[in-house]
ROVOZA-99594 format. One record per residue (C-alpha): x, y, z; residue in three letters. Coordinates in pm, whole numbers, padded with zeros to 5 digits, always signed. Layout:
ROVOZA-99594
XYZala;...
end
This chain:
ROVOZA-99594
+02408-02739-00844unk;+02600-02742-00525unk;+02527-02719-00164unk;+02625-02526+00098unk;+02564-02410+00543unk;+02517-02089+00530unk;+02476-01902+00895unk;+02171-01660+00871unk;+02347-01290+00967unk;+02038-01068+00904unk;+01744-00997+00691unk;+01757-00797+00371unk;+01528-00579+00270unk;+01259-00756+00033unk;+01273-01015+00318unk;+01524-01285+00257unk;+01767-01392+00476unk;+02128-01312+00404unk;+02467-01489+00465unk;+02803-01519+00297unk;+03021-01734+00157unk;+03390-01704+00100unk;+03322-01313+00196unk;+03045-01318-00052unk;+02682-01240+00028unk;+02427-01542-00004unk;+02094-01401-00053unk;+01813-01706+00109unk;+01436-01660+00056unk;+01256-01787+00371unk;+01566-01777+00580unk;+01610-01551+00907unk;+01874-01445+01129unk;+02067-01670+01322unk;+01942-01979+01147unk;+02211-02207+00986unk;+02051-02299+00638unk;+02108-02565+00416unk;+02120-02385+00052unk;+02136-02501-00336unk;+02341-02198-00485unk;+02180-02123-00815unk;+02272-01825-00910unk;+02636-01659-00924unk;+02826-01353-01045unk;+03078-01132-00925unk;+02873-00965-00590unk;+02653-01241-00439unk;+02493-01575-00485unk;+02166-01657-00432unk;+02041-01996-00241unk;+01724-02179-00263unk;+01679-02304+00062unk;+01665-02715+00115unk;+01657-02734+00480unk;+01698-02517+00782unk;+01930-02688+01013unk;+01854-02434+01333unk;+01544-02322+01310unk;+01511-01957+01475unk;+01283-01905+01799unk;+01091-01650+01574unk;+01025-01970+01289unk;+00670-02050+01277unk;+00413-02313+01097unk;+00349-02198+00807unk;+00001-02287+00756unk;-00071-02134+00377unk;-00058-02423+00146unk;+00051-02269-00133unk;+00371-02070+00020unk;+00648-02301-00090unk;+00566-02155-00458unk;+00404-01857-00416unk;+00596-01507-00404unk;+00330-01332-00227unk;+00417-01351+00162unk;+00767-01274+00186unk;+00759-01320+00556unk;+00469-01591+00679unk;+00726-01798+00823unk;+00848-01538+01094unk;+00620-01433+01383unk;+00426-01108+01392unk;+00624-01000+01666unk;+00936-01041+01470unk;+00797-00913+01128unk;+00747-00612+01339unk;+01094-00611+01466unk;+01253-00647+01130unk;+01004-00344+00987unk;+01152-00103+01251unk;+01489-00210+01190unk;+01431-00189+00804unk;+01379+00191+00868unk;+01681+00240+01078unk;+01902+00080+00783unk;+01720+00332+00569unk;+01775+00595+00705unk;+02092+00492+00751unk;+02185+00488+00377unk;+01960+00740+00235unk;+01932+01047+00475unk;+02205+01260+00481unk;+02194+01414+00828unk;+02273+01227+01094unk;+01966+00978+01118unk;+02008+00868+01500unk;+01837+01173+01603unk;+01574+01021+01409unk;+01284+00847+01674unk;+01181+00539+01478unk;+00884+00436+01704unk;+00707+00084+01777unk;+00514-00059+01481unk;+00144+00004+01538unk;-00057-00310+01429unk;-00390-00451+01505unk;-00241-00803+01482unk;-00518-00898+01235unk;-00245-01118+00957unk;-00560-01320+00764unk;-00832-01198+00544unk;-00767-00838+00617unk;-00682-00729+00209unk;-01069-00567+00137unk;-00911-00460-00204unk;-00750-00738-00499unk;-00622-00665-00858unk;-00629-00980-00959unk;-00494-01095-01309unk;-00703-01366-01528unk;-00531-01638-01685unk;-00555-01994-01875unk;-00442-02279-01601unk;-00534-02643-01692unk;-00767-02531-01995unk;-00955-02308-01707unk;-01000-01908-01692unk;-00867-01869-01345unk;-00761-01575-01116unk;-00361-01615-01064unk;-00015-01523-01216unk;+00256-01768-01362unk;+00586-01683-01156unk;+00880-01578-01345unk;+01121-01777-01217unk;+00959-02169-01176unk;+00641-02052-01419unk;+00448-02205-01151unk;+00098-02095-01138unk;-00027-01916-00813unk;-00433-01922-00756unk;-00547-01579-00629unk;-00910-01714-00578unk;-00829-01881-00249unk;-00561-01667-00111unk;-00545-01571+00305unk;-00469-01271+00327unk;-00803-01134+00130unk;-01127-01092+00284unk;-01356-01464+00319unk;-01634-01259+00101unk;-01377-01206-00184unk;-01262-01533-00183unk;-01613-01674-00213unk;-01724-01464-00502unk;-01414-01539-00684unk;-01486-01893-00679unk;-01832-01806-00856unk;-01693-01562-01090unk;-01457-01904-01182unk;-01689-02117-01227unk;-01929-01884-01449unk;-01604-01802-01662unk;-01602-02194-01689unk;-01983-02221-01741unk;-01961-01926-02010unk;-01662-02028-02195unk;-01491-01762-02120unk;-01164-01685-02254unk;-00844-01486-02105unk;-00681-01192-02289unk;-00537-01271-02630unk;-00276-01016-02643unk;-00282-01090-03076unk;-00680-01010-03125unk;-00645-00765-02837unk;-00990-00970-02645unk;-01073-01141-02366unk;-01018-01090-01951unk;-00756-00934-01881unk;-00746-00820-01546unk;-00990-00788-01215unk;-01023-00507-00908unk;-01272-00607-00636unk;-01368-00309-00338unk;-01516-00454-00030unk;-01676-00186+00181unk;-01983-00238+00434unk;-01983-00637+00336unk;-02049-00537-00044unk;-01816-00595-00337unk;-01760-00330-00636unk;-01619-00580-00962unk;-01389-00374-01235unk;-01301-00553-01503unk;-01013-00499-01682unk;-01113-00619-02072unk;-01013-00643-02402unk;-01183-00438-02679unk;-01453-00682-02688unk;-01563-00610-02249unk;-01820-00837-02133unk;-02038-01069-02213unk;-02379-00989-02163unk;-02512-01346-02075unk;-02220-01366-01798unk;-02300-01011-01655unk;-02678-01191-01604unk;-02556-01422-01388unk;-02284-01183-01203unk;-02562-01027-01106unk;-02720-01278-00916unk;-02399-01337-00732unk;-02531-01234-00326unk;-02347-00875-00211unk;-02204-00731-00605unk;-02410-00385-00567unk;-02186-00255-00910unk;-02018-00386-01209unk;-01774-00171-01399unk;-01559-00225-01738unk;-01235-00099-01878unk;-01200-00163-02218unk;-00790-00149-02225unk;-00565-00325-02510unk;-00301-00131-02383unk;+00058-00326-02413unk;+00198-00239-02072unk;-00107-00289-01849unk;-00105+00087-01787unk;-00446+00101-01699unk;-00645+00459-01743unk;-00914+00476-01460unk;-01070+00737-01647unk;-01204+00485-01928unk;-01408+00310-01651unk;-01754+00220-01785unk;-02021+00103-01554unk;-02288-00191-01681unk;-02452-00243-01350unk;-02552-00137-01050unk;-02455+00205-00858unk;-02287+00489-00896unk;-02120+00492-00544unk;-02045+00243-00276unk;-02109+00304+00123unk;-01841+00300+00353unk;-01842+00294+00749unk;-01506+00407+00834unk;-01398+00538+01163unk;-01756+00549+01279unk;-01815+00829+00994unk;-02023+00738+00655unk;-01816+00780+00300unk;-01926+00755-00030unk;-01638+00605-00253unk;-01680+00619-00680unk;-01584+00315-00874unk;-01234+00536-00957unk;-01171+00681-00612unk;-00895+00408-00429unk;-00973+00325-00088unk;-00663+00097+00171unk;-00619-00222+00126unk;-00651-00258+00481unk;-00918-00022+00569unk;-00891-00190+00967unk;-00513+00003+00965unk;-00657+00261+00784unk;-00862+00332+01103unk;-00633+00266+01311unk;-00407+00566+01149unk;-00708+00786+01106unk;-00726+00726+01510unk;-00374+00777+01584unk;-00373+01124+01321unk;-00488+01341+01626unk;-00210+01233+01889unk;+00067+01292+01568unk;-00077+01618+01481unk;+00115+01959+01626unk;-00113+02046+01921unk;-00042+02451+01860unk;-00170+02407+01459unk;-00497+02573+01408unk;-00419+02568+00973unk;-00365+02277+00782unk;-00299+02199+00397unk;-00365+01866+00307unk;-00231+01723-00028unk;-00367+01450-00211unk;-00642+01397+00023unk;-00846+01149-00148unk;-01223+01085-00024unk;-01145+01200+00280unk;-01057+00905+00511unk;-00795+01082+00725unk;-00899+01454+00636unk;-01229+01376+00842unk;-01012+01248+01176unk;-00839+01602+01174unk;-01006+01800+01474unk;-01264+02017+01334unk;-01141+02300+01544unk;-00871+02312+01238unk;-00907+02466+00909unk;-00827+02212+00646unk;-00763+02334+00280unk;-00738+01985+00063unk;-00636+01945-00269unk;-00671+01668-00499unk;-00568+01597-00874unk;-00879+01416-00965unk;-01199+01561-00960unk;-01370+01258-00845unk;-01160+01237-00531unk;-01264+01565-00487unk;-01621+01498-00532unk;-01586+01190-00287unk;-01411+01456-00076unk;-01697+01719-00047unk;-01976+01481-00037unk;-01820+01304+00248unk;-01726+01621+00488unk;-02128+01731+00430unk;-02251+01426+00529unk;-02083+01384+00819unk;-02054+01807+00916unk;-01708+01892+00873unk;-01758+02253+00828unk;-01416+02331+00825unk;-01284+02142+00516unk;-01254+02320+00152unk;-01157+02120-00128unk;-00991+02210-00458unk;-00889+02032-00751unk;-00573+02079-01005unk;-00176+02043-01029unk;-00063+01962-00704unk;+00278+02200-00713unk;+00068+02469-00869unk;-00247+02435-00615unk;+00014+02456-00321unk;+00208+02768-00437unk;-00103+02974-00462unk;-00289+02856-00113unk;+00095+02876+00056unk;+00145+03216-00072unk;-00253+03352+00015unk;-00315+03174+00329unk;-00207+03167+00709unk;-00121+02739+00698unk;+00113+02646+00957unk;+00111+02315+00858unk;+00136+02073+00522unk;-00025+01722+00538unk;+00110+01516+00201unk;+00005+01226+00154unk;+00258+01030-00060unk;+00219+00752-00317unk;+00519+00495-00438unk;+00633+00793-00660unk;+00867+01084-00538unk;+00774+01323-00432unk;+00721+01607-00775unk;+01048+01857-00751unk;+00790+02150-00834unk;+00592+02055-00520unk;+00942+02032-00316unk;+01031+02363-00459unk;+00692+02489-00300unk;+00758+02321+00000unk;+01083+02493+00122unk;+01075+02839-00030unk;+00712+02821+00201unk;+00679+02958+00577unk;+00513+02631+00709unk;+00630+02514+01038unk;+00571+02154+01029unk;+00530+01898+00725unk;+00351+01612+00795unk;+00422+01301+00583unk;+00246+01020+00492unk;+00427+00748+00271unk;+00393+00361+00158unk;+00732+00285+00037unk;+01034+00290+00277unk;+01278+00367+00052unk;+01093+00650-00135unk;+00971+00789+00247unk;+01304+00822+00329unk;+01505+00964-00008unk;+01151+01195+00002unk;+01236+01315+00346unk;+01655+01382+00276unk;+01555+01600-00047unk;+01401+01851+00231unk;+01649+01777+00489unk;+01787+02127+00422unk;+01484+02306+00543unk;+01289+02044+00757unk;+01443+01788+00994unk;+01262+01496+01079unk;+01165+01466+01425unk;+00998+01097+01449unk;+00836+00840+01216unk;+00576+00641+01324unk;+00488+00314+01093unk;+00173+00140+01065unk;+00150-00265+00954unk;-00061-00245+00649unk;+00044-00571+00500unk;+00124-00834+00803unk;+00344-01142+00635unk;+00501-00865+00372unk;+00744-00583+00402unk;+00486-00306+00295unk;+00365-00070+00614unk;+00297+00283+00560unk;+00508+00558+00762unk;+00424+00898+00948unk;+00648+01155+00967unk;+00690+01464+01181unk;+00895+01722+01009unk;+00976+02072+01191unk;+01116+02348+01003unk;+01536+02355+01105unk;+01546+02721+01255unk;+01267+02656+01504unk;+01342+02270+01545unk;+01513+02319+01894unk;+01215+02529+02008unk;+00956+02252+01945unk;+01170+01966+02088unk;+01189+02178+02431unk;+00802+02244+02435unk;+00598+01979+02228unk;+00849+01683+02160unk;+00920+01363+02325unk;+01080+01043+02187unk;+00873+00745+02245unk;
end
């Protein structure tokens, strides 16, 4: 394999730095810009090599220590060797180049504000799906990479909370203790995968299982473990890991788990999803207030979950949420009566369908969609601009699908600002708010309400 300097010319988008050679790119995990690079090249074709990188020659004034252990194998931090300040940097930046080659109108009339962060980059992940494995004739928590088929521990890992951690190196040594064995994808048995919730210093356990679940004389001693209040199973032999929440199963404990969020009390069910950062979580269900349309008195929130950010909209607002799972829903309700939000209805169904009917029977002047790493549904776009909403309010967690999301409404709605969040310090992944006005009264609103930060 053969060497080569490469100079560093900027970061790409799944992190890695990026240089060329002979006019062809050189993509360079761990690299960043500016830094000349001492690469193996082993991989070529006709666009780009990639480099594995043997030595950085000059270091960048954003290089730190990289203090993880297990990072010069591991996948999972794409960016622990460049400071928060700089991860920061590059996030903005990676939604300017977005924009750039996804949204149609001109996207420099786009405000792409500061990355909020609460500079919190350890033990901040208070929800893990973990896959089980055989390493060294032991059931452990961790994944074989693809490429080297090096084996990455999960049970010790940073980023996730000190109280996961420690319970995962129980639930290791009971699998040990109990013989337990890993999935055998032929008999269709054994672990396959594990979820763990942290809310209120108490851990929810999901286990992913073959047909055969769990044993009974481990689930005695998982109980003893200090802060598990609830043990579920999914029985799931299902090829593609395509795991169906509905077939959870619960074997101990309770039905719901507490959560303090936002100074507020939530109930959360075993199948309702909470952040994986609830600390940014708050910090967005703070800033949802200051990002809101002052002059909105109406709001229609889709895919509202339990309720985290429904409950930080003013209560002087009418909020009509919709959910496609009842148990959101139930989560939903519970939590605005508990906490005397008055002003919240929830219903449950087809989210294109749900939003035709309220747009087309109720006074909303604005839509609050929360997005997932899907597209947006065409139906529910369809809905969206043939509606007489004013703003749409957008909440994503994928960059790329934020933005292509955002240019397939561009006719009707421009995009006034985004606002991104650091969910995942030391990885690309942030989630992004954006302020769309409908076109015809867009110069209207920037006079009055509007100004770039």
């Amino acid at each position: 394999m053969r060497k080569e300097r490469i100079i560093i010319k900027k970061m790409g988008i799944n992190g890695e730095g990026i240089g060329y050679l002979n006019k062809k790119v050189v993509f360079v995990k761990g690299a960043l810009t500016n830094e000349e690079v001492e690469v193996e090249l082993d991989q070529s074709n006709q666009r780009f090599y990639t480099g594995k990188l043997i030595k950085v020659l000059t270091p960048s004034t954003n290089r730190r220590r990289i203090e993880c252990y297990k990072s010069k194998e591991c996948l999972g931090c794409t960016l622990l060797h460049a400071s928060i300040s700089s991860q920061e940097l590059y996030k903005k930046e990676l939604i300017r180049e977005t924009l750039g080659k996804y949204y149609q109108d001109n996207p420099n009339l786009i405000a792409v504000r500061d990355i909020i962060s609460n500079h919190k980059e350890r033990n901040y992940k208070n929800l893990v799906t973990l896959p089980i494995a055989k390493f060294n004739n032991q059931v452990r928590f961790g994944i074989f990479q693809r490429e080297s088929r090096y084996f990455t521990e999960m049970s010790d890992c940073f980023l996730q909370s000190k109280r996961i951690n420690l319970v995962l190196k129980q639930l290791e040594e009971l699998f040990q203790l109990h013989k337990t064995k890993e999935y055998n994808d032929r008999f269709k048995t054994g672990l396959r995968f594990l979820i763990v919730k942290e809310m209120d210093n108490k851990l929810q356990l999901i286990f992913i299982t073959g047909k055969d679940g769990l044993k009974a004389s481990l689930l005695d001693d998982i109980k003893n473990i200090q802060d598990i209040v609830s043990v579920y199973v999914s029985k799931n032999t299902s090829k593609y890991q395509e795991f169906e929440i509905e077939k959870y199963e619960k074997i101990y404990g309770k039905d719901y788990m507490s959560l303090t969020f936002n100074h507020k009390k939530y109930q959360v069910s075993a199948k309702s999803e909470i952040p994986i950062n609830l600390a940014i979580a708050e910090l967005i269900a703070n800033s949802l207030p200051s990002l809101l349309p002052k002059e909105i008195t109406s709001i229609l929130e889709i895919n509202a979950g339990i309720g985290l950010y429904t409950l930080a909209i003013p209560k002087s607002m009418t909020v009509k949420s919709i959910n496609q799972y009842s148990y959101y829903s139930n989560d939903l309700k519970a939590n605005a009566e508990k906490n005397e939000h008055t002003n919240i209805e929830v219903e449950t169904g087809k989210f294109a369908e749900l939003t035709g009917k309220i747009l087309k029977n109720k006074q909303i002047d604005a839509v609050l969609l929360h997005g997932d790493r899907n597209p947006i549904d065409d139906k529910l776009i369809e809905e969206l601009t043939k509606s007489k909403i004013t703003y749409l309010l957008y909440l994503s967690e994928n960059v790329s699908t934020c933005i292509k999301d955002i240019n397939k409404i561009s006719k009707k709605f421009g995009c006034d600002f985004i606002q991104a969040f650091d969910t995942t310090p030391n990885n690309i992944g942030m989630a992004l708010f954006c302020h769309l006005t409908v076109k015809q009264k867009k110069t209207i609103h920037n006079k009055k309400n509007f100004t770039k930060s």
